[in-house]
N, C-alpha and C positions, 0 to 999 in steps of 0.2 A: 255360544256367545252370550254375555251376560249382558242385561239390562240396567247400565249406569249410566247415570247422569255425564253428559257431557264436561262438566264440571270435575266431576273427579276422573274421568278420561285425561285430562290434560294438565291432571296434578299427579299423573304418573309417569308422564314426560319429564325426559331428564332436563335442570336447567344448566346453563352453564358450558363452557366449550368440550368437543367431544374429545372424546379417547385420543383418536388421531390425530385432532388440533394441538391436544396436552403435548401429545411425542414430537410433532414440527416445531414448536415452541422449545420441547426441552436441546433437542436433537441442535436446533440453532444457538442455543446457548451453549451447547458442546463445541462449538465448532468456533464459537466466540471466546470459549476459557483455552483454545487450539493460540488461537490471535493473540491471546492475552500475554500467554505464558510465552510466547514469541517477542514482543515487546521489552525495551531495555526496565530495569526497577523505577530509574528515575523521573519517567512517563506517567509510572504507574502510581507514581507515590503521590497523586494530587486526587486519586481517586478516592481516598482515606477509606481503603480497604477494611475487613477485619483481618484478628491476627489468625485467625483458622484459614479463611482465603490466603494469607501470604505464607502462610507455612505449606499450604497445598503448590499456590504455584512454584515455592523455591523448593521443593521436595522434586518437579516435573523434571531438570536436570538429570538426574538420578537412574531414573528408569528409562531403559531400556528397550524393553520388551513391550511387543503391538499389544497384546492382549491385556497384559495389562497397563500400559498406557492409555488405551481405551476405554479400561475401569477409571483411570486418574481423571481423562474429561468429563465424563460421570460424574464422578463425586468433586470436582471443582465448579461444572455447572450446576449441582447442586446446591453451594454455596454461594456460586451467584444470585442464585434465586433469590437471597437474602440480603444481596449487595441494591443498589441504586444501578439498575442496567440504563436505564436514558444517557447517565454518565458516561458508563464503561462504552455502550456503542457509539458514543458522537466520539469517545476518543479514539477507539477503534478504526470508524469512520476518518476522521482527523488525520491522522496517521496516513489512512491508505490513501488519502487524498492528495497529500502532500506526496506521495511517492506516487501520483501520478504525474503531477505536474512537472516532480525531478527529472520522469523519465521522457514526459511529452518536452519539457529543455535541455534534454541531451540529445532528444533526436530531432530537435531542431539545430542546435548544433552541428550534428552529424550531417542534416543535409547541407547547410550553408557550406561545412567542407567539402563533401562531392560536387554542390555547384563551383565551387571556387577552382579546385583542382581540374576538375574538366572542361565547365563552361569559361573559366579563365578571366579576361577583363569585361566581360559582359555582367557575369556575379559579382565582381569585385564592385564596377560599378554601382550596382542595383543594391549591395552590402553599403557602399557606405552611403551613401543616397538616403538608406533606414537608418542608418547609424553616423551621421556623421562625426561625434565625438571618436570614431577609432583613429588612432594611430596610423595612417595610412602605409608608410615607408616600410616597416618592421612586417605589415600585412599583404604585402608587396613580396618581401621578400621570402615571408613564408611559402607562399602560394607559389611562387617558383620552383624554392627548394622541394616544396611536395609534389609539384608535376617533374621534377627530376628523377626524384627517390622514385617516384611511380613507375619512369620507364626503367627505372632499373633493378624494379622489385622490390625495394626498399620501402619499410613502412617508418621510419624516422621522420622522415619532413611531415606526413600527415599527423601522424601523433602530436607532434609541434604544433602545426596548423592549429589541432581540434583542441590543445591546451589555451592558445592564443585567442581564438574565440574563444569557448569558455569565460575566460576572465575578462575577455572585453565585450562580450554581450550581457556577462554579470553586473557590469559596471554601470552601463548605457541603462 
C-alpha cells in the first residue's frame, strides 16, 4: 500500500455517473426512440428534429429483423443524445397520457352500459341524475333493446347502447 496523500486518493476517483448509470440512461433512450418511432410524423414534426434523426426514424418501417432492429434503437438513441430529450419525453409522456384517459372514458362508458342493461331503471335513473342534458326517450329505448338482444344473444342493441353514450357523455 503506498503512502499518498489523501488528496490525491480522491483525484483517482472516478467523477461523474457510473458505467451502469451511462447504460440505464442509454437503454431508456432506446426504449424512448421504440415510442418515438411508433408515433404518427405529424406529432413529431413540432419537435424540430434533425434530418439524420428523421432519416433514422423513417428508415425504422423497413426493417424487419430483431437483431437488427435492435442495432436501429441504438443508433437512433444515439441521436437522440443530440436531440432536446425534455421535449421528446413530455411529448412521449403527452401522448401516453392522453391514451389513458381515452381508455379510462371507454371504460367508463363500458360500465354505465352494464349498469344500464342490467341494473335497468335504477342506472337509468342515477345516469341521468349526472347527466341530465341526455336525451331521455331514445336512451330509454336503447336500454331495452339491449336487455332484449341480451336474452337472446345478440350483441346489436349493446353496441347501440355503448355508441349512444359515447356521444352523449362526449357531449355533456
Amino acid at each position: 500500500m503506498t503512502d499518498l496523500p489523501e488528496e490525491d486518493a480522491l483525484d483517482d476517483l472516478p467523477s461523474g455517473p457510473s458505467k451502469s448509470q451511462l447504460k440505464r440512461e442509454h437503454v431508456a433512450l432506446q426504449q424512448l426512440a421504440e415510442r418515438l418511432a411508433a408515433m404518427p410524423r405529424a406529432e413529431l414534426e413540432r419537435l424540430g428534429l434533425s434530418a439524420a434523426t428523421w432519416a433514422a426514424l423513417d428508415e425504422t418501417a423497413r426493417i424487419k429483423d430483431l437483431r437488427a432492429r435492435k442495432r436501429h434503437w441504438k443508433r437512433i438513441a444515439n441521436l437522440l443524445e443530440r436531440e432536446d430529450q425534455d421535449a421528446v419525453r413530455m411529448l412521449v409522456e403527452e401522448k401516453a397520457e392522453q391514451a389513458r384517459l381515452a381508455a379510462a372514458r371507454h371504460h367508463e362508458i363500458e360500465r354505465w352500459r352494464e349498469r344500464l342493461i342490467h341494473e335497468g331503471d335504477a342506472a337509468l335513473t342515477e345516469l341521468l341524475d349526472r347527466h341530465p342534458d341526455i336525451d331521455r326517450q331514445p336512451l330509454r329505448q336503447l336500454v331495452r333493446a339491449a336487455q332484449r338482444d341480451l336474452g337472446r344473444g345478440r350483441p346489436e342493441g349493446a353496441r347501440k347502447l355503448f355508441r349512444f353514450l359515447r356521444e352523449a357523455l362526449d357531449l355533456s
